[in-house]
DRENVO-986739 format. One record per residue (C-alpha): residue number from 1; residue in three letters; x, y, z. Coordinates in pm, whole numbers. Example, Ala and Ser with C-alpha at 12.3 -4.5 7.8 and 13.67 -1.06 7.14 Angstrom:
! residues 2
<nr=1 rest=ALA c1=1230 c2=-450 c3=780>
<nr=2 rest=SER c1=1367 c2=-106 c3=714>
This chain:
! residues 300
<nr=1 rest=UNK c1=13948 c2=-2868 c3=13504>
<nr=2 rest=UNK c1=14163 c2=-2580 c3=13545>
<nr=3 rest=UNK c1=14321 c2=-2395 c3=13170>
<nr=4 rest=UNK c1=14585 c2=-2559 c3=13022>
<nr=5 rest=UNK c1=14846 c2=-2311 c3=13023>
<nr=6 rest=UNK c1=14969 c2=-2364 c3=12674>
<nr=7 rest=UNK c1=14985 c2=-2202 c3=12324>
<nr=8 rest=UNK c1=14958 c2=-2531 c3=12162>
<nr=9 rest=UNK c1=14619 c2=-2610 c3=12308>
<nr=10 rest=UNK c1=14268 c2=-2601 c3=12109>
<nr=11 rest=UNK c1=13945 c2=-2567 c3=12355>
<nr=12 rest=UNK c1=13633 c2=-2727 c3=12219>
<nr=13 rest=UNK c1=13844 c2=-2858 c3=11906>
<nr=14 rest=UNK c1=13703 c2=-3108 c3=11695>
<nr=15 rest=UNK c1=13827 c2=-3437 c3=11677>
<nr=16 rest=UNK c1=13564 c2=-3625 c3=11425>
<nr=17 rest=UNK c1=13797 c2=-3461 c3=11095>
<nr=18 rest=UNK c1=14107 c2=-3668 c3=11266>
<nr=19 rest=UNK c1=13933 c2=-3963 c3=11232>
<nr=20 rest=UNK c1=13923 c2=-4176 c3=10926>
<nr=21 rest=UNK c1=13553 c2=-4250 c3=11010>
<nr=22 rest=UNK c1=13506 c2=-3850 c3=11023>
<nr=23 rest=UNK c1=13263 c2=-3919 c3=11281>
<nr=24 rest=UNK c1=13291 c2=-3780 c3=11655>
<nr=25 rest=UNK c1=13237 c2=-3444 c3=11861>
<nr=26 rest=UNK c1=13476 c2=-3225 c3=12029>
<nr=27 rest=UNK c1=13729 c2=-3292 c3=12288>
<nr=28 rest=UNK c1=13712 c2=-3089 c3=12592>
<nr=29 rest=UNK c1=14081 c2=-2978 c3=12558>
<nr=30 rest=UNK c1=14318 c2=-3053 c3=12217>
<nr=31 rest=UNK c1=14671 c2=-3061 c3=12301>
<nr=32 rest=UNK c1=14861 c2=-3056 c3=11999>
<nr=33 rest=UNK c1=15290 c2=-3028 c3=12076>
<nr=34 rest=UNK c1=15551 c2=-2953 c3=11797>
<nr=35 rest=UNK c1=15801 c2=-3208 c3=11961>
<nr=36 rest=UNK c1=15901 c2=-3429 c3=12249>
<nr=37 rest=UNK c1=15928 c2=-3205 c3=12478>
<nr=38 rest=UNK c1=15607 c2=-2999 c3=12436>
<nr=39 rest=UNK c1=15436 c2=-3350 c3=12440>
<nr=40 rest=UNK c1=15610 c2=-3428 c3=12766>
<nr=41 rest=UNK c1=15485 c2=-3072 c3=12913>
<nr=42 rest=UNK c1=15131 c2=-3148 c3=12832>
<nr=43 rest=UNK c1=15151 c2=-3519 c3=12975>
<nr=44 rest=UNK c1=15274 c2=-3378 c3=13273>
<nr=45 rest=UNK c1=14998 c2=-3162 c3=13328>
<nr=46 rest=UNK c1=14746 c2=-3386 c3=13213>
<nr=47 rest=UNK c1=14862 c2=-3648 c3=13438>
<nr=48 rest=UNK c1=14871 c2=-3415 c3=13722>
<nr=49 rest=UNK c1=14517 c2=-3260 c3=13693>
<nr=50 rest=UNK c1=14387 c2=-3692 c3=13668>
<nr=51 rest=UNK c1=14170 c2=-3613 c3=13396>
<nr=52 rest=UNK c1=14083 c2=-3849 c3=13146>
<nr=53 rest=UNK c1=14278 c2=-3881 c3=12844>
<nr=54 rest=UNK c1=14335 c2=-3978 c3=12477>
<nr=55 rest=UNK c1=14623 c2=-4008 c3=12260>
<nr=56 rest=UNK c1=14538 c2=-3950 c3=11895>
<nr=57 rest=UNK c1=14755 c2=-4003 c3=11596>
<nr=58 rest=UNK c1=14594 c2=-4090 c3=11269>
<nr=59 rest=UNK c1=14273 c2=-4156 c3=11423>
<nr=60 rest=UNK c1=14225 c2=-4437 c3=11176>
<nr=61 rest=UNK c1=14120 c2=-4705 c3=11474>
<nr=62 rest=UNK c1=13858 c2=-4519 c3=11629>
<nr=63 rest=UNK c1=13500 c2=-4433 c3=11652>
<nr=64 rest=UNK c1=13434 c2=-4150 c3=11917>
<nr=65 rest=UNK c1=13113 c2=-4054 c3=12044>
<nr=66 rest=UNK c1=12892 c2=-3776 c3=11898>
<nr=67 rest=UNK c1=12883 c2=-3573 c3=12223>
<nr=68 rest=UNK c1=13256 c2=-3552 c3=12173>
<nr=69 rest=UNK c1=13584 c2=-3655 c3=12454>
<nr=70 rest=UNK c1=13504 c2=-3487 c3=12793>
<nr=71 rest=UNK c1=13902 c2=-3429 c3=12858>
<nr=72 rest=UNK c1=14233 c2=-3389 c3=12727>
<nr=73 rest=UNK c1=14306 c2=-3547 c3=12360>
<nr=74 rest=UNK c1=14701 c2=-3536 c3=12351>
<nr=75 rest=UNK c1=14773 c2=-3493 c3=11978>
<nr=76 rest=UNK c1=15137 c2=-3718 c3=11853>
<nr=77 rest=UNK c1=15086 c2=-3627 c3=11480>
<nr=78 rest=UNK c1=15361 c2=-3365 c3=11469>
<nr=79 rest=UNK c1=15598 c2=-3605 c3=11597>
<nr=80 rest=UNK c1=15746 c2=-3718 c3=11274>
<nr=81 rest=UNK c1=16083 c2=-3708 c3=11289>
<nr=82 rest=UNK c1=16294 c2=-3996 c3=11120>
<nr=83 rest=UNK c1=16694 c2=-4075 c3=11211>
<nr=84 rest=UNK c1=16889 c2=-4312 c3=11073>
<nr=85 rest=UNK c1=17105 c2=-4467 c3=11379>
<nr=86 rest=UNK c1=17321 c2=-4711 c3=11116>
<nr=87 rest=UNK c1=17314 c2=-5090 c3=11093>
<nr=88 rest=UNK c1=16936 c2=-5064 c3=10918>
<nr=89 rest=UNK c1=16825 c2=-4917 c3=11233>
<nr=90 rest=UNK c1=16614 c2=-4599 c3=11270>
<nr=91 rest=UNK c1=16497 c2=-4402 c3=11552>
<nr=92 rest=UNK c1=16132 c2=-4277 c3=11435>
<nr=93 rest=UNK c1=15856 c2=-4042 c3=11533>
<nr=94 rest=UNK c1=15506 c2=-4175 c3=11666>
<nr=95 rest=UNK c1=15327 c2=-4004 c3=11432>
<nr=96 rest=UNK c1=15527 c2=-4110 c3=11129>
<nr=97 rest=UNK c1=15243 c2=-4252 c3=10920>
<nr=98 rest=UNK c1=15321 c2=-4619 c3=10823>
<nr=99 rest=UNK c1=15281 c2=-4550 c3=10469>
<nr=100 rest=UNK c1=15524 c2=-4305 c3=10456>
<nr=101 rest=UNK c1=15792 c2=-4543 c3=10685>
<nr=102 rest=UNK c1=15737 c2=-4829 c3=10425>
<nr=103 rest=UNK c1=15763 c2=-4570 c3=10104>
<nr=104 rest=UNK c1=16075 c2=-4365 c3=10260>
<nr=105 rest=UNK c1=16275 c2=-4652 c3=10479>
<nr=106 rest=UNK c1=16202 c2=-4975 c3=10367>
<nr=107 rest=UNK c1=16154 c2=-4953 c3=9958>
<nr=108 rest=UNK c1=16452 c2=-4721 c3=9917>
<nr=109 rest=UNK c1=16690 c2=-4977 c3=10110>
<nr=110 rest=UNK c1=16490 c2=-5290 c3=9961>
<nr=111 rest=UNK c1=16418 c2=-5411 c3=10379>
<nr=112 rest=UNK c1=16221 c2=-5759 c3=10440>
<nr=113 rest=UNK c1=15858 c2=-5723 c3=10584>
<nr=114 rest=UNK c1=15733 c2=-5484 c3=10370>
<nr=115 rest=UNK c1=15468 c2=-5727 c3=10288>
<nr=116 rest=UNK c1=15374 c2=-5727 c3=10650>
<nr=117 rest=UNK c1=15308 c2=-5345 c3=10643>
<nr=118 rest=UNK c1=15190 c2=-5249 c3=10312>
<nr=119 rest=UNK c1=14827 c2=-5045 c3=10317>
<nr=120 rest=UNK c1=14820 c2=-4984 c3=10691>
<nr=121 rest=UNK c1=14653 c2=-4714 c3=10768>
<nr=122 rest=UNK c1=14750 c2=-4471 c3=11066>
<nr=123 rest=UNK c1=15115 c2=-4378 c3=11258>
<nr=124 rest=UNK c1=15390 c2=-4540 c3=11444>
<nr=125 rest=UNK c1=15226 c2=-4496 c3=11760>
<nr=126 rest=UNK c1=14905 c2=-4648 c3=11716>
<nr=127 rest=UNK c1=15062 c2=-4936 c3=11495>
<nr=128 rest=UNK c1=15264 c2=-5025 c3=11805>
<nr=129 rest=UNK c1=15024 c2=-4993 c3=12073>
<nr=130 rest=UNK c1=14758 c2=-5277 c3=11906>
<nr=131 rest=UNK c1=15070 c2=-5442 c3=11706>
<nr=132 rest=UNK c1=14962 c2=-5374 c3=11363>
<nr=133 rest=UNK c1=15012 c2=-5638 c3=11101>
<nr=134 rest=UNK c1=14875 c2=-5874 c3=10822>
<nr=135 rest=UNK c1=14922 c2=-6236 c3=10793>
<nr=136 rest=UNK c1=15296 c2=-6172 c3=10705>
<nr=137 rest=UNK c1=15416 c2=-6018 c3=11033>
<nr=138 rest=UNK c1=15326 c2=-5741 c3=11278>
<nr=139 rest=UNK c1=15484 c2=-5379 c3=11351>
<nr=140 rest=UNK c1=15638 c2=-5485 c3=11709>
<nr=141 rest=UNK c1=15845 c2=-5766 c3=11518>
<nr=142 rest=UNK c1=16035 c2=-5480 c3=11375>
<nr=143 rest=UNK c1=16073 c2=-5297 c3=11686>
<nr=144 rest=UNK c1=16407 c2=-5292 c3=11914>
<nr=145 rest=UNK c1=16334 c2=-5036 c3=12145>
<nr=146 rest=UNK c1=15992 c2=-4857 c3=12275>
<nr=147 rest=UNK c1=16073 c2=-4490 c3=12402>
<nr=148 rest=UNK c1=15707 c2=-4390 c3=12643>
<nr=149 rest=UNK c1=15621 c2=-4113 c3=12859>
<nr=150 rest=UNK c1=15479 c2=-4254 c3=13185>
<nr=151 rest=UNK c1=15403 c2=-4065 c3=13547>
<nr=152 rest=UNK c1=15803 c2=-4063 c3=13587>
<nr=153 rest=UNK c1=15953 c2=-3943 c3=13229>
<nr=154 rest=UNK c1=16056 c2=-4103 c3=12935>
<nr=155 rest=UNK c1=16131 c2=-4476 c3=12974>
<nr=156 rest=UNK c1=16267 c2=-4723 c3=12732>
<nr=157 rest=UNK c1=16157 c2=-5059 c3=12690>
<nr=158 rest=UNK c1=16340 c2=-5297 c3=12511>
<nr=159 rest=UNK c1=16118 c2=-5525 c3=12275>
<nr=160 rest=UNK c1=16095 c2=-5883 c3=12324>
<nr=161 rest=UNK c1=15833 c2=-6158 c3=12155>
<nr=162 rest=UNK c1=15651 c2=-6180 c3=12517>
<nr=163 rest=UNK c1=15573 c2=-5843 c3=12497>
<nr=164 rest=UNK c1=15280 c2=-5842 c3=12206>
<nr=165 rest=UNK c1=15052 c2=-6091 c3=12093>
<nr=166 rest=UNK c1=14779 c2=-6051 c3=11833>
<nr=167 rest=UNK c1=14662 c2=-5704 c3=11812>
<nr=168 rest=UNK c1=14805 c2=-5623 c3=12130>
<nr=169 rest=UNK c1=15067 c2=-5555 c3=12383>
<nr=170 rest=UNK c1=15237 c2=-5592 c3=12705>
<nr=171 rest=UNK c1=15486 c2=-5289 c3=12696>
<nr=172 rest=UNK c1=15250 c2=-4963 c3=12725>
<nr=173 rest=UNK c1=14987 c2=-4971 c3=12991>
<nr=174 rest=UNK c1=14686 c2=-4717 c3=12965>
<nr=175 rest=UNK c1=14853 c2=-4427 c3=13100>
<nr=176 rest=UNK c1=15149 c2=-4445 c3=12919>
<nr=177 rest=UNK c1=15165 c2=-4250 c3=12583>
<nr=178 rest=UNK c1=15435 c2=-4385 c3=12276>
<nr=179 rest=UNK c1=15660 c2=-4101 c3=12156>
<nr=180 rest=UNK c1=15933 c2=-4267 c3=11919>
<nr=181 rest=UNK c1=16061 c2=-4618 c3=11864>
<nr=182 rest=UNK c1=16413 c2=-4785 c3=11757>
<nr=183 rest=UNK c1=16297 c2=-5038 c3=11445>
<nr=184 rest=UNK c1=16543 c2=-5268 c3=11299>
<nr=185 rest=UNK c1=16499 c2=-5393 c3=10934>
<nr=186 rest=UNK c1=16704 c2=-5668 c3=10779>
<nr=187 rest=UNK c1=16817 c2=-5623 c3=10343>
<nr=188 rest=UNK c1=16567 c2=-5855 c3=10122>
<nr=189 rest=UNK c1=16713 c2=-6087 c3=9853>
<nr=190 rest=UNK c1=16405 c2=-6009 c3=9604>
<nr=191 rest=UNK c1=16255 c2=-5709 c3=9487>
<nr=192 rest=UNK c1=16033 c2=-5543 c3=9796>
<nr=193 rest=UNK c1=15940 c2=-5320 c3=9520>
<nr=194 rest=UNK c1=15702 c2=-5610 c3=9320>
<nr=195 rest=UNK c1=15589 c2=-5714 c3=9702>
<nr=196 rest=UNK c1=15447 c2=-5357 c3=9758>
<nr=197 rest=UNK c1=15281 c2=-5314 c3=9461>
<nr=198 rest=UNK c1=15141 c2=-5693 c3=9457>
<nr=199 rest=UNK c1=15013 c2=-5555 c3=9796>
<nr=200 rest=UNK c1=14871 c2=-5230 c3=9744>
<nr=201 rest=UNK c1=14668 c2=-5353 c3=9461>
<nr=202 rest=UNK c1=14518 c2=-5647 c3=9655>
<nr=203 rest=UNK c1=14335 c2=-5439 c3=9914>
<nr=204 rest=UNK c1=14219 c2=-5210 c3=9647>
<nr=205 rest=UNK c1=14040 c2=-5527 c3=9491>
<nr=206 rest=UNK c1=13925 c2=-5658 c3=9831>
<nr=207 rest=UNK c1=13883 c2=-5419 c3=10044>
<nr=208 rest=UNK c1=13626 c2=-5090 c3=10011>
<nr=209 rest=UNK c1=13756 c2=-4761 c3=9956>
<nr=210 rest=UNK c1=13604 c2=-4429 c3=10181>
<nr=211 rest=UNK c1=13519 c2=-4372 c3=10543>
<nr=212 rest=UNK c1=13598 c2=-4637 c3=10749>
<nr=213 rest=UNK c1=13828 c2=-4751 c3=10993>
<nr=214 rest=UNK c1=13956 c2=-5087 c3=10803>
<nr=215 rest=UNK c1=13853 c2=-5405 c3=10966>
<nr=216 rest=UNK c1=13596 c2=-5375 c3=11287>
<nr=217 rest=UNK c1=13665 c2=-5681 c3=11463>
<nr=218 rest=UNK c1=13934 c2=-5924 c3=11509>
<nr=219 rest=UNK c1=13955 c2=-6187 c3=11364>
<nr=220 rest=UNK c1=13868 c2=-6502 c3=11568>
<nr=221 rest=UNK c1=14120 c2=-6841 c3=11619>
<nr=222 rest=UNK c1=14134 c2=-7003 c3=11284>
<nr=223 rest=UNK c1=13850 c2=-6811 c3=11170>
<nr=224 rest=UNK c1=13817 c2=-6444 c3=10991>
<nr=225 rest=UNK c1=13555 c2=-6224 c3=11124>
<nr=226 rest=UNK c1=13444 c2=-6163 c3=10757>
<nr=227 rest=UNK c1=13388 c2=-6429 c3=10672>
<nr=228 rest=UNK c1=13146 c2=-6535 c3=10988>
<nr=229 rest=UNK c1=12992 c2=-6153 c3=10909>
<nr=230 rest=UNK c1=12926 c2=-6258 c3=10581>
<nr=231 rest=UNK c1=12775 c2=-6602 c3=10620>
<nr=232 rest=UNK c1=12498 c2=-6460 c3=10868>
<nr=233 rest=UNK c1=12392 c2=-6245 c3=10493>
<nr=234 rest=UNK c1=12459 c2=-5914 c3=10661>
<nr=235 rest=UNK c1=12670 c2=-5731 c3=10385>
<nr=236 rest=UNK c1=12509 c2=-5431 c3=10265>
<nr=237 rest=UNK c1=12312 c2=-5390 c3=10575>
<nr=238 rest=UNK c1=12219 c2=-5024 c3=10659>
<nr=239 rest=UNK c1=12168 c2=-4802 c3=10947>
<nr=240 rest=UNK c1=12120 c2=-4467 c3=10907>
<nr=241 rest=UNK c1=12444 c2=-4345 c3=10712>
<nr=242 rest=UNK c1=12634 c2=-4644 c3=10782>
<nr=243 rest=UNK c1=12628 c2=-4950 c3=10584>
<nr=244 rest=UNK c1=12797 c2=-5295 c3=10617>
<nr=245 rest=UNK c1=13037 c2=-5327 c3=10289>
<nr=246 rest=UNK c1=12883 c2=-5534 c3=10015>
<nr=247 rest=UNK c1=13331 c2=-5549 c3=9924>
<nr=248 rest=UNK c1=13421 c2=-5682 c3=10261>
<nr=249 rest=UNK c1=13174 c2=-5765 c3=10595>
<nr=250 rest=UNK c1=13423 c2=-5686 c3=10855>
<nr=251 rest=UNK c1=13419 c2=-5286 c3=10700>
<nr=252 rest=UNK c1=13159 c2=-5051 c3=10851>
<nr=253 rest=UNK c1=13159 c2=-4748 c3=10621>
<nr=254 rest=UNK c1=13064 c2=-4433 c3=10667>
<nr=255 rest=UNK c1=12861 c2=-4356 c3=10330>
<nr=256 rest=UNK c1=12647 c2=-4037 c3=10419>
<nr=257 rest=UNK c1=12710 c2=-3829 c3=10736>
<nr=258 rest=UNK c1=12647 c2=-4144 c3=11015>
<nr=259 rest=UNK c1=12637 c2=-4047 c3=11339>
<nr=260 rest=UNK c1=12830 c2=-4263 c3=11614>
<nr=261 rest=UNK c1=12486 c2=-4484 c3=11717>
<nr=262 rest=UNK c1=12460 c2=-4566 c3=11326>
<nr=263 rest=UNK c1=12767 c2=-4772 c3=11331>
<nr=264 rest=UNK c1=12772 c2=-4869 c3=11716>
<nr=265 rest=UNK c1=12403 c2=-5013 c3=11593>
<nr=266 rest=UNK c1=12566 c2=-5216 c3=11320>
<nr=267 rest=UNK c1=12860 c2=-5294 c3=11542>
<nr=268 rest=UNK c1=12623 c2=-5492 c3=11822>
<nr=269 rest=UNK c1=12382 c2=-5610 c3=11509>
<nr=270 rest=UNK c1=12716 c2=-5807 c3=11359>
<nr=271 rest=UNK c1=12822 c2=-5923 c3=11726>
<nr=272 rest=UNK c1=12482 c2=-6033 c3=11823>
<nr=273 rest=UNK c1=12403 c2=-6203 c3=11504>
<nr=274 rest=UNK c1=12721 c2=-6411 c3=11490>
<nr=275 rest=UNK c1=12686 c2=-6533 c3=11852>
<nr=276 rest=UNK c1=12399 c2=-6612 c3=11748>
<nr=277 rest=UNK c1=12421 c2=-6827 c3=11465>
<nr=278 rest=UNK c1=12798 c2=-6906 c3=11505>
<nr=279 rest=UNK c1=12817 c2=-6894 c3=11874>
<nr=280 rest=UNK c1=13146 c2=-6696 c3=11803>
<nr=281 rest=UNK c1=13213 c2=-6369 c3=12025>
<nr=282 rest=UNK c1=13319 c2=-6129 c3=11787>
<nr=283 rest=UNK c1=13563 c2=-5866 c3=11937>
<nr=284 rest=UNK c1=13608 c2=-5540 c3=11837>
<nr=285 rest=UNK c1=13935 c2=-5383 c3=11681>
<nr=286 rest=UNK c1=13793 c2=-5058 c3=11659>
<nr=287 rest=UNK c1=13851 c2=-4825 c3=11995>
<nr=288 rest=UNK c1=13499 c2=-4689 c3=12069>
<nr=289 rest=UNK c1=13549 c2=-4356 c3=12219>
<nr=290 rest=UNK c1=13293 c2=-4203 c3=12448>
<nr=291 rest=UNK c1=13307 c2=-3891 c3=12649>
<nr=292 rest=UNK c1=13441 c2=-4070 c3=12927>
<nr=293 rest=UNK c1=13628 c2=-4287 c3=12801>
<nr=294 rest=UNK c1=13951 c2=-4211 c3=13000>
<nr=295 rest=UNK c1=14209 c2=-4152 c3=13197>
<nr=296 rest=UNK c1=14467 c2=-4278 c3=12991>
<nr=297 rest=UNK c1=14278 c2=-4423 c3=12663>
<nr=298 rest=UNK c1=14519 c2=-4660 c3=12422>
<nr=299 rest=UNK c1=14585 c2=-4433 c3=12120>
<nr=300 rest=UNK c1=14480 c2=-4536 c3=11754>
């Protein structure tokens, strides 16, 4: 792989303190642009040296591999900016964290939905690209317009209910990367303000607090993966640093410096062990990350 020929570029950086799982090695080359246009430089060049490559935002979806990301790791964190385009529309940044969006946008202005995005972890861009959500609606429900890079500039796709399903998509293919997105949001007739807070505190009463990356595995048709997890008696079970949460079965935490095969062992333990006894195919909703993973890995 020839230099990147960049001033925003890390060699050897590490990517494990991105994560929320602070587990993983280093990426061969960091790419890490102030704005649009820096990001569309670097996807250029990574798309015209056809190495593999990762788009990172919050890194709260992902596990990556010990032994690090053998290519480019394009970086969307910085892009954060936030416009208000009238009619409760707003042209935002795919690196906006979610929290922020809901806690800036939607409280102030009292929008609908904040229910459906309360305590998500992670950015724009990742919430988009797997469709982020709770039972009360998903991210892409919000969403009028998609603005990618892809092989031949920026395009923008207009969002429609075919496009995204259940924790996933139709709209950004594996070597596309999100940089912004057009969201709509419609005024509320109650207090968003009591729905936030109702929120917040439930997933500090159900769900575990620390290293993790939220839920592990989707949940199943008219079943919850906890649940199943749960039944098979195999909360609190431990390998190496990583431990099943006694709180909730569908969290893997991080509790004392695991390494990548600590939770990847408890990963295939839980899938194995429900087939097993449920005959139920667990799938993940964590992105497992190895070091050659790409080109063009979904971003988290």
């Amino acid at each position: 792989m020839n230099t990147p020929p960049f001033a925003f570029v890390k060699e050897n950086h590490p990517l494990g303190p991105h994560t929320l799982y602070r587990i993983g090695g280093p990426a061969k080359w960091a790419f890490l642009p102030r704005d649009a246009h820096e990001a569309q430089t670097a996807y250029t060049w990574i798309i015209d040296q056809k190495v593999p490559f990762l788009v990172m935002g919050a890194g709260s979806n992902m596990l990556i591999d010990d032994r690090g990301f053998d290519g480019a790791v394009l970086f969307t964190t910085e892009l954060k900016h936030r416009e208000a385009c009238g009619g409760d529309r707003f042209r935002l940044g795919a690196g906006l964290p979610l929290a922020d969006m809901v806690r800036t946008i939607m409280l102030p202005n009292n929008y609908a939905g904040t229910g459906a995005l309360t305590g998500i972890p992670g950015s724009l861009g990742g919430a988009l690209f797997m469709n982020a959500g709770t039972v009360n609606g998903t991210i892409c429900q919000f969403t009028e317009t998609v603005i990618l890079l892809t092989p031949s500039g920026f395009t923008t796709i207009a969002m429609a209910p075919e496009l995204y399903g259940y924790r996933g998509q139709a709209f950004c293919g594996p070597d596309a990367v999100i940089v912004e997105a057009v969201l709509r949001f419609t005024p509320s007739e109650k207090d968003e303000s009591v729905v936030y807070h109702h929120y917040i505190q439930r997933r500090l009463d159900t769900q575990p607090q620390g290293w993790c990356c939220g839920s592990v595995f989707k949940n199943p048709p008219n079943d919850h993966a906890g649940r199943l997890i749960e039944s098979c008696g195999l909360k609190g079970t431990r390998r190496g640093g990583a431990v099943i949460s006694e709180k909730h079965a569908n969290f893997i935490m991080n509790e004392d410096n695991a390494s990548f095969e600590d939770v990847l062992g408890l990963i295939q333990l839980v899938k194995d062990t429900v087939f097993a006894q449920h005959g139920v195919k667990l799938q993940e909703e964590v992105r497992i990350i190895t070091p050659r993973s790409g080109p063009g890995v979904p971003p988290a």
